[in-house]
C-alpha atoms as a printed R data frame, in Angstrom:
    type eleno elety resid chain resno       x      y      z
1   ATOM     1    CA   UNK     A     1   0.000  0.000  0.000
2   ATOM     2    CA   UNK     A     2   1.202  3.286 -0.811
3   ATOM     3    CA   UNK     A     3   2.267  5.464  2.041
4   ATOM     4    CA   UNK     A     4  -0.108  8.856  2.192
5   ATOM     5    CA   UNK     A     5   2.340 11.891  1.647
6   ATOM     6    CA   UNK     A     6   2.281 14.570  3.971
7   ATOM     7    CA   UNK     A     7   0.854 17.684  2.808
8   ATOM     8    CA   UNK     A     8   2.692 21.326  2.713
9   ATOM     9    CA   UNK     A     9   1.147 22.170  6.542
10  ATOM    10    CA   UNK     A    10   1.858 18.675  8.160
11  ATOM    11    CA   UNK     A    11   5.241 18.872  7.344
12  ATOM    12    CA   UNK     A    12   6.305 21.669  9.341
13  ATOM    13    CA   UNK     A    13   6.016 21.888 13.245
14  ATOM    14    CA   UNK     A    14   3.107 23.397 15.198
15  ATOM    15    CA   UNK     A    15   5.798 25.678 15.785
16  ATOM    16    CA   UNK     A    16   6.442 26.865 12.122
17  ATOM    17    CA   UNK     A    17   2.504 27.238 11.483
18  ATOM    18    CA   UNK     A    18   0.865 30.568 11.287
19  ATOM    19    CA   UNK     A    19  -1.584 31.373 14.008
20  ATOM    20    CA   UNK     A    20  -5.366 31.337 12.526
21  ATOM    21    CA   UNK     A    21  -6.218 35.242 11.954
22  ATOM    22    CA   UNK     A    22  -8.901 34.704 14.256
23  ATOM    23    CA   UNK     A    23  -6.812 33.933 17.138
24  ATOM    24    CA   UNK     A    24  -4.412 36.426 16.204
25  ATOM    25    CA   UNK     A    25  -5.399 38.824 18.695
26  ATOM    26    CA   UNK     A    26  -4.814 36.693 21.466
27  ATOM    27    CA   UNK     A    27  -1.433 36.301 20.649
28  ATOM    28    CA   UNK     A    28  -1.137 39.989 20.540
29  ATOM    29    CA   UNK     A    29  -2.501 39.953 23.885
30  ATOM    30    CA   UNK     A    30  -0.383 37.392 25.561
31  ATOM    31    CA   UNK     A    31   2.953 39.667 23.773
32  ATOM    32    CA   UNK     A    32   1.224 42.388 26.422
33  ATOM    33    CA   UNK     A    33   0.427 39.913 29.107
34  ATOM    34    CA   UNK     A    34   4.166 38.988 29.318
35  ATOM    35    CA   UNK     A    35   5.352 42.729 29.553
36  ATOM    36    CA   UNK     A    36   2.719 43.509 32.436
37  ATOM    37    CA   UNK     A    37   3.882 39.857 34.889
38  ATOM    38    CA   UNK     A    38   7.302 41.374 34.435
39  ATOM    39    CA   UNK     A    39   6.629 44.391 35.930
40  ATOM    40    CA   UNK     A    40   5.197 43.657 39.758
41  ATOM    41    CA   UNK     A    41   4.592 47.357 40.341
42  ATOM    42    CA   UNK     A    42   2.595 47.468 37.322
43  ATOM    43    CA   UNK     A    43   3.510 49.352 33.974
44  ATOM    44    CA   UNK     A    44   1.614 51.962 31.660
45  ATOM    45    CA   UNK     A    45   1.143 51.904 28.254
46  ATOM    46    CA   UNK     A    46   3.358 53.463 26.914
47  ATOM    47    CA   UNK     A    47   6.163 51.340 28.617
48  ATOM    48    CA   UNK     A    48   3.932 48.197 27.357
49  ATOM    49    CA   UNK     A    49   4.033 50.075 23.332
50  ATOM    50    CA   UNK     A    50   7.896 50.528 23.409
51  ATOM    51    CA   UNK     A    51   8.431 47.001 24.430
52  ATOM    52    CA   UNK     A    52   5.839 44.984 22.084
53  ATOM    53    CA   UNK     A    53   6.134 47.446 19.447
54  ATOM    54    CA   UNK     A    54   2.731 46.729 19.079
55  ATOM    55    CA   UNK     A    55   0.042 49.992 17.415
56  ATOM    56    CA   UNK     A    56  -1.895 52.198 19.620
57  ATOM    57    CA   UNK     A    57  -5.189 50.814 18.356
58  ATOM    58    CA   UNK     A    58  -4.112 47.128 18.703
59  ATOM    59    CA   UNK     A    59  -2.194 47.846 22.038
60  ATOM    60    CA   UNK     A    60  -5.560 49.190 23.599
61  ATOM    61    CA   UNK     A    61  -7.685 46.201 22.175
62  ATOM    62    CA   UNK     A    62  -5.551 43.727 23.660
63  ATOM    63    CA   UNK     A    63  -5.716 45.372 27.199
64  ATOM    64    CA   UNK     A    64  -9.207 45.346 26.844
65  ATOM    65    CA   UNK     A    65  -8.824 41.452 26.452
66  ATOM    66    CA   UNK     A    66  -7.050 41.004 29.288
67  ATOM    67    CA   UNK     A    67  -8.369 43.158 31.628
68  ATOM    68    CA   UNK     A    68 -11.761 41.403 30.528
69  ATOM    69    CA   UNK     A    69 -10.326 37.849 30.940
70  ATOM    70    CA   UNK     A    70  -9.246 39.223 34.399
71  ATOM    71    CA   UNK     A    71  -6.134 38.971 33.233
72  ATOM    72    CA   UNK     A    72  -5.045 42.247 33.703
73  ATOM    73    CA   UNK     A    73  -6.160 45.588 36.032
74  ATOM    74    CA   UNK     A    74  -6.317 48.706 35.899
75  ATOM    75    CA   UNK     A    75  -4.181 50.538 38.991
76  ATOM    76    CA   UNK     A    76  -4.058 54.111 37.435
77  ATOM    77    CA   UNK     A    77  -4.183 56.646 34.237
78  ATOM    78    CA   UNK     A    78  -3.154 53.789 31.786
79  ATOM    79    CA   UNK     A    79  -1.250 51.694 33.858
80  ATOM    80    CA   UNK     A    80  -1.952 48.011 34.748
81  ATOM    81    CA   UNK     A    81  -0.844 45.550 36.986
82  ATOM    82    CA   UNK     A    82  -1.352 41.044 36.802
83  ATOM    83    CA   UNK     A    83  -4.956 40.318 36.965
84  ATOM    84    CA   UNK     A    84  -6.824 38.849 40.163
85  ATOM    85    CA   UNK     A    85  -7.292 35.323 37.605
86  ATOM    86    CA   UNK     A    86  -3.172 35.049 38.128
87  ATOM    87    CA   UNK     A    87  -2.680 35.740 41.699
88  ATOM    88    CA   UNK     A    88  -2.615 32.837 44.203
89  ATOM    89    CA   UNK     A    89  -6.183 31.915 45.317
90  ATOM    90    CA   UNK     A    90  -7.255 29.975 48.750
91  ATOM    91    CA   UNK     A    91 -10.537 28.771 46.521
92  ATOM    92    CA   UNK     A    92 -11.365 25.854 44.899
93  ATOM    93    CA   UNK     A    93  -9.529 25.807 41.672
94  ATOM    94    CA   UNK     A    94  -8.988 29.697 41.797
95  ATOM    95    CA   UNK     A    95 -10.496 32.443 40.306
96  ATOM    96    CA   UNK     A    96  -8.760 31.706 36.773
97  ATOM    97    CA   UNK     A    97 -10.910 28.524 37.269
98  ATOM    98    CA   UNK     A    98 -14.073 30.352 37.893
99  ATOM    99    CA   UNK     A    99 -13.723 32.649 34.878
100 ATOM   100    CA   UNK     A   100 -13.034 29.810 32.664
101 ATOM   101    CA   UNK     A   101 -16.127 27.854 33.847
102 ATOM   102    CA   UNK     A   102 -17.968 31.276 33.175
103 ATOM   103    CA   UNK     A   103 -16.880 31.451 30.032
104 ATOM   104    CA   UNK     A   104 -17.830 27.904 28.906
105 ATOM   105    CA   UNK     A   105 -21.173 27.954 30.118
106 ATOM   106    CA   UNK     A   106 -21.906 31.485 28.109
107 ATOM   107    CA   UNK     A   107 -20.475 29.895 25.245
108 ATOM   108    CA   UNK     A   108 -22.965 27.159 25.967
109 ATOM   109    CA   UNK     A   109 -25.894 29.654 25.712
110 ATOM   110    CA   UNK     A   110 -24.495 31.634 22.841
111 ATOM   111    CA   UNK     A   111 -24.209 28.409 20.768
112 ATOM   112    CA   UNK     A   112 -27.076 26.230 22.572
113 ATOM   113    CA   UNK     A   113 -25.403 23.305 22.831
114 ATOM   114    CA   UNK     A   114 -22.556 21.429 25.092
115 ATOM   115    CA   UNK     A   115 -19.349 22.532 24.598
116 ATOM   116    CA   UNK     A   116 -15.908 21.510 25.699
117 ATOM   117    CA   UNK     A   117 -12.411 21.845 25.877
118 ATOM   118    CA   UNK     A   118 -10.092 19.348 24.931
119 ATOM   119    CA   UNK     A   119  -6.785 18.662 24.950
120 ATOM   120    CA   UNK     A   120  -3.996 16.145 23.277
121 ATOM   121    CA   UNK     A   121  -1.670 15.208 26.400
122 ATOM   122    CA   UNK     A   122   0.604 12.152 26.187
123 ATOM   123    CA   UNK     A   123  -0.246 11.018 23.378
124 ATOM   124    CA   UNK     A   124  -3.993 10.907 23.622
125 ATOM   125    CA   UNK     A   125  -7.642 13.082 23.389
126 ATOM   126    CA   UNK     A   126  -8.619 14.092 26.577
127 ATOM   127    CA   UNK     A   127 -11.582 16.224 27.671
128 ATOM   128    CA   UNK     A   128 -10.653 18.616 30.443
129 ATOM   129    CA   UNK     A   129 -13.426 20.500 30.755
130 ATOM   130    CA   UNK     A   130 -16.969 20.982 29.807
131 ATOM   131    CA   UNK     A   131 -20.339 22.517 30.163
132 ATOM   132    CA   UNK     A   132 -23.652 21.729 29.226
133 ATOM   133    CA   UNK     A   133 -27.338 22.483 30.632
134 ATOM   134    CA   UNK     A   134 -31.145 21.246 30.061
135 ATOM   135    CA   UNK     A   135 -31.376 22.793 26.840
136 ATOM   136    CA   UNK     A   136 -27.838 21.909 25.550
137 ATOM   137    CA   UNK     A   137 -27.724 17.803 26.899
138 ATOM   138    CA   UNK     A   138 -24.199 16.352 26.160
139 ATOM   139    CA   UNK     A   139 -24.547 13.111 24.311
140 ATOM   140    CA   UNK     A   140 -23.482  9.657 25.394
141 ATOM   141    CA   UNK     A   141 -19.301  8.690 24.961
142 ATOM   142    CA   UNK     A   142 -20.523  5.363 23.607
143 ATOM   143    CA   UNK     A   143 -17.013  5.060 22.551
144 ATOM   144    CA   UNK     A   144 -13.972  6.848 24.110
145 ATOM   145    CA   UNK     A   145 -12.464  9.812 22.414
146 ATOM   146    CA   UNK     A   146  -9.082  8.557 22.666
147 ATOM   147    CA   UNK     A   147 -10.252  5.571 20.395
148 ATOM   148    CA   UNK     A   148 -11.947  7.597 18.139
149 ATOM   149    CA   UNK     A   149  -9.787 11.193 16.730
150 ATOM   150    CA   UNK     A   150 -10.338 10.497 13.719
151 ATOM   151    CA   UNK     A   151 -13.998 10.220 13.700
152 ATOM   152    CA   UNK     A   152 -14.731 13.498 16.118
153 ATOM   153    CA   UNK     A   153 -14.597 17.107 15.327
154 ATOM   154    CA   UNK     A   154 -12.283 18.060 18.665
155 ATOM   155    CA   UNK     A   155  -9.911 15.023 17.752
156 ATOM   156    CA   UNK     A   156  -9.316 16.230 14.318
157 ATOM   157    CA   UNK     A   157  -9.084 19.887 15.894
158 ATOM   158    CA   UNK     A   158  -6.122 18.148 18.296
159 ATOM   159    CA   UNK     A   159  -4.656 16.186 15.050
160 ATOM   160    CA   UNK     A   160  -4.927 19.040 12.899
161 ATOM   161    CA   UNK     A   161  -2.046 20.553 15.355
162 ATOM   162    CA   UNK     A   162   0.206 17.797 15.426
163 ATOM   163    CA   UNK     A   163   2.978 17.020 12.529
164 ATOM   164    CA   UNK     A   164   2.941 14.257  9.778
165 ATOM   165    CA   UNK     A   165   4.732 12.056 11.986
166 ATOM   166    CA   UNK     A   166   3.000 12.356 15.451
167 ATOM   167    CA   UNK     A   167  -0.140 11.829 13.697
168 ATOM   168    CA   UNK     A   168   0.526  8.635 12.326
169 ATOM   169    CA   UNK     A   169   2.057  7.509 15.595
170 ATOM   170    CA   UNK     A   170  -1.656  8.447 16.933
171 ATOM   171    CA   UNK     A   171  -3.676  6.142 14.009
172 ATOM   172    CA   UNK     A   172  -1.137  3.599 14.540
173 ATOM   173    CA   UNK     A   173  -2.202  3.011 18.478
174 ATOM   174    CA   UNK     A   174  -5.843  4.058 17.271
175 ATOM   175    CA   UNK     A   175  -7.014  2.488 13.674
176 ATOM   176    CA   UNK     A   176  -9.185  4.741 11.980
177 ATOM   177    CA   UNK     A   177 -12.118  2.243 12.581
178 ATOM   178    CA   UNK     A   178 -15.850  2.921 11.131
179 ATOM   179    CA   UNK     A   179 -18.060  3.802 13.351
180 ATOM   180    CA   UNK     A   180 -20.615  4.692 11.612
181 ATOM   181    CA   UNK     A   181 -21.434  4.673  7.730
182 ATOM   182    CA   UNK     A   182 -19.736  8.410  7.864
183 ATOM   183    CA   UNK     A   183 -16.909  7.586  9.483
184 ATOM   184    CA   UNK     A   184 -13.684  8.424  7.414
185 ATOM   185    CA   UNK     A   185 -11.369  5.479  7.219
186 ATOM   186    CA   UNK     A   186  -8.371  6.832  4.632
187 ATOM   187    CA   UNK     A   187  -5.630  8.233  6.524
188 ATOM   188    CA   UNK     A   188  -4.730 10.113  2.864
189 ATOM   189    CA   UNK     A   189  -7.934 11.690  2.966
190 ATOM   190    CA   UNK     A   190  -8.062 12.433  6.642
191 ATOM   191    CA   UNK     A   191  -4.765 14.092  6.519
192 ATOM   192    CA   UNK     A   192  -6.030 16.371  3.453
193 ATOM   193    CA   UNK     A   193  -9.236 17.231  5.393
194 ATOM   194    CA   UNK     A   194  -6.744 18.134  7.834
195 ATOM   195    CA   UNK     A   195  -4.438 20.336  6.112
196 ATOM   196    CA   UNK     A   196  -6.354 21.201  2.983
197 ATOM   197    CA   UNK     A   197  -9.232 23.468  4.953
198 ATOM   198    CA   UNK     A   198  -8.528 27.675  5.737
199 ATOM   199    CA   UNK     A   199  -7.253 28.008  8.807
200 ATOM   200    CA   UNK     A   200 -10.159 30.226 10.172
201 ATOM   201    CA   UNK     A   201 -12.756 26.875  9.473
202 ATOM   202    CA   UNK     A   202 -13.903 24.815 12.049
203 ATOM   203    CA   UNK     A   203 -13.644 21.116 12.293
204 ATOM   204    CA   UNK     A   204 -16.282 19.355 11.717
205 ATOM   205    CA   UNK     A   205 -17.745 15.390 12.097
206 ATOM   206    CA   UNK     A   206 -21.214 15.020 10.602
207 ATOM   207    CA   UNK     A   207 -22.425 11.770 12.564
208 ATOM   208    CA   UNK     A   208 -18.831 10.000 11.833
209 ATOM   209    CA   UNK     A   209 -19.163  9.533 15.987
210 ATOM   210    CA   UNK     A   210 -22.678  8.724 16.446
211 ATOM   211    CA   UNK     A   211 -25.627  8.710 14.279
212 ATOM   212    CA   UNK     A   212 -28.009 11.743 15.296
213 ATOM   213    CA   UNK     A   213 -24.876 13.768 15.922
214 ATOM   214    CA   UNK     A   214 -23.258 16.501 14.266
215 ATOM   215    CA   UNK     A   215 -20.295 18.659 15.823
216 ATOM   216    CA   UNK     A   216 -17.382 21.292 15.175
217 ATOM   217    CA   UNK     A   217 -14.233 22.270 16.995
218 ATOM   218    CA   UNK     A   218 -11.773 25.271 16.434
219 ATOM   219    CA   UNK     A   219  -7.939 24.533 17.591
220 ATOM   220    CA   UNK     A   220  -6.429 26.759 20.217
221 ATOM   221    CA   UNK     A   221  -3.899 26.148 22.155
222 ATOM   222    CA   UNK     A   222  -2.884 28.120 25.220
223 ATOM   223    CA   UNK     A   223   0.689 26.037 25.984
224 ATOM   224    CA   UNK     A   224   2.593 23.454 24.634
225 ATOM   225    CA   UNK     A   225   0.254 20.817 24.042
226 ATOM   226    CA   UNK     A   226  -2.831 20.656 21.650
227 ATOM   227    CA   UNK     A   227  -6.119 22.157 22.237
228 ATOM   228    CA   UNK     A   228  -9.089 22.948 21.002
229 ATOM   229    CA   UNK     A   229 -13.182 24.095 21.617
230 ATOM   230    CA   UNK     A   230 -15.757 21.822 20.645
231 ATOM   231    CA   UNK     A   231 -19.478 21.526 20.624
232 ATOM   232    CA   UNK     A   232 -21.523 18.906 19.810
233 ATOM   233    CA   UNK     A   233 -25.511 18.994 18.425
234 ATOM   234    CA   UNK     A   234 -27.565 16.015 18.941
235 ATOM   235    CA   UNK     A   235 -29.209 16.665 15.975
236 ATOM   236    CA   UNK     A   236 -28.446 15.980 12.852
237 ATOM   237    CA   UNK     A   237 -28.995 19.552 11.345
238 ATOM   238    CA   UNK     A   238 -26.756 21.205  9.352
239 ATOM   239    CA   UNK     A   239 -28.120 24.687  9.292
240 ATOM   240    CA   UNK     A   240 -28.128 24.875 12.950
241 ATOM   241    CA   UNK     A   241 -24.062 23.341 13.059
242 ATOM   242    CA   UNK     A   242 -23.017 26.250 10.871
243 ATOM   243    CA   UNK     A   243 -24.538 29.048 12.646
244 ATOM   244    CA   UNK     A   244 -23.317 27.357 16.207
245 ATOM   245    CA   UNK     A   245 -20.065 27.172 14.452
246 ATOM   246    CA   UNK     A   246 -19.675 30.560 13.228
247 ATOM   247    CA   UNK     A   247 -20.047 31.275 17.295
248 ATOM   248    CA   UNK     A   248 -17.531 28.753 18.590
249 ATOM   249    CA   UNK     A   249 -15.357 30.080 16.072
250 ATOM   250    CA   UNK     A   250 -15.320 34.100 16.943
251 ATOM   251    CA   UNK     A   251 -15.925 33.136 20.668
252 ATOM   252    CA   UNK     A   252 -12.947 30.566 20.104
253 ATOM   253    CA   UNK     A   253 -10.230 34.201 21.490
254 ATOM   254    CA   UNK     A   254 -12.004 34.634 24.781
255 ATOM   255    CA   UNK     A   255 -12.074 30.575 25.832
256 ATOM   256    CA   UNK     A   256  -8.122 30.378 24.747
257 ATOM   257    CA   UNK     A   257  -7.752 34.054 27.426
258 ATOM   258    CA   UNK     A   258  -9.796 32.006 30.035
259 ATOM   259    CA   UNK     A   259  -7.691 28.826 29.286
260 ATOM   260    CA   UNK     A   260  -4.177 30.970 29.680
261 ATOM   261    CA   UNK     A   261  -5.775 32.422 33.508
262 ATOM   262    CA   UNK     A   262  -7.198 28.805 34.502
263 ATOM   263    CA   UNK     A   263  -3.710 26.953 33.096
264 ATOM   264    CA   UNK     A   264  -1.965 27.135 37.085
265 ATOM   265    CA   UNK     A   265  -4.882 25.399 38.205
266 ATOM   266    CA   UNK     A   266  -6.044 23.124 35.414
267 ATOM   267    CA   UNK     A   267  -7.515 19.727 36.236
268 ATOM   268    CA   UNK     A   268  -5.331 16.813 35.242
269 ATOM   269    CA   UNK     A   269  -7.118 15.047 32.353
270 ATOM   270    CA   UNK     A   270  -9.537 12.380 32.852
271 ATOM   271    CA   UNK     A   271  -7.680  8.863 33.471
272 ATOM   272    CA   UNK     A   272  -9.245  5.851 32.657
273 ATOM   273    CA   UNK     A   273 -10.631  4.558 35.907
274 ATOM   274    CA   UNK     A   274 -12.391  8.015 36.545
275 ATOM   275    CA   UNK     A   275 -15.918  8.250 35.676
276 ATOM   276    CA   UNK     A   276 -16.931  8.541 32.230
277 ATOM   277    CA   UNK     A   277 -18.028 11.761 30.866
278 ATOM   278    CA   UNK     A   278 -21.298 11.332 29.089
279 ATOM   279    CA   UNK     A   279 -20.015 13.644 26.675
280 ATOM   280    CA   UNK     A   280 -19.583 13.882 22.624
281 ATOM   281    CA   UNK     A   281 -18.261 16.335 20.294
């Protein structure tokens, strides 16, 4: 059998690859985050402009950001100081914690359906957070994501970020089995899929999972390791997955922010002999 060649984008590192231009401004922010933590005193603006190098207009956007995510705070005439959602907290899980569980469930609302946040640790698909509600039910992990990348939109969002190689080292621990009539089984065309879409669209699995389910997922990634917003419909209906998707993907900025504030007190992924979340994207 002939060995799929990797495409233009899967041969370079998740270093190497452009950020999506809808995520862009969160990197902008995080240049300004890093100038504010090294100042304990707090900083102003213009000390914050002459070290990012970073326009007025997109300087004061990205302060905005942060100040919203809690990140950052106001402590005088355009100066700022490290956010309450990165100082130590005696509460559960701290208040980094608390604004990322805010954020989730308004992004449940706005999209009205679960959503999650997933992440590719140690070589596998793990859900590390999640939030759904009577009108937005999560759907039944009949079979477990780490099984099943291939076949999900927030696995292919996590594969879509990883290099030729670490991919197939994933499908070779996890076949790309059919688990549905849907279900994409050629690792040529899943890497295409992969690399071949703009980087601004959202993943998608149209009941490759489950039957009766359709889902999408935007990558973002907030540290080293692979991650990305889901949400998962359990109804088949494509009209309503594209205009849920066009929210998860503008909304996608403000869950990475939350992620960066909640990443000292993240939750270690789910391990196997935890609980199962009932839970699908």
């Amino acid at each position: 059998m002939k060995q799929p060649q990797p495409t233009h984008a899967a041969r370079r590192s998740p270093e190497e690859r452009p950020a999506p231009p809808a995520l862009e401004s969160v990197h902008q922010a995080l240049r300004v985050l890093e100038v504010v933590n090294r100042y304990s005193g707090g900083v102003n603006l213009t000390q914050i402009a002459r070290e990012t190098k970073l326009p007025q207009l997109v300087l004061v956007r990205a302060v905005e950001q942060l100040v919203r995510a809690n990140l950052a705070a106001p402590i005088g005439p355009d100066a700022y100081a490290a956010g309450h959602a990165l100082l130590p907290s005696e509460t559960d899980g701290g208040e980094g914690r608390g604004h990322l569980r805010e954020t989730l469930a308004w992004l449940r609302d706005a999209v009205g359906a679960a959503v999650y946040v997933a992440r590719y640790t140690d070589g596998e698909v793990a859900i590390t957070q999640y939030a759904d509600g009577p009108a937005a039910p999560v759907v039944e992990e009949w079979v477990d994501f780490r099984a099943a990348a291939h076949a999900s939109a927030l696995g292919k969002a996590l594969l879509a970020q990883l290099d030729h190689d670490d991919r197939r080292d994933h499908l070779s621990r996890h076949p790309l089995t059919p688990f549905t009539t849907h279900t994409l089984t050629s690792q040529r065309i899943l890497f295409l899929q992969l690399d071949g879409r703009p980087p601004t669209t959202p993943l998608l699995d149209l009941q490759e999972y489950a039957l009766g389910t359709v889902c999408a997922a935007v990558p973002i990634t907030a540290g080293r390791s692979p991650e990305c917003v889901a949400l998962s419909i359990p109804v088949p209906d494509p009209g309503r997955l594209k205009q849920a998707a066009r929210i998860l993907q503008g909304e996608a900025a403000a869950v990475l922010l939350a992620l960066v504030a909640a990443d000292s007190t993240r939750p270690a992924a789910r391990r196997p002999e935890d609980p199962i979340l009932s839970t699908s994207a």
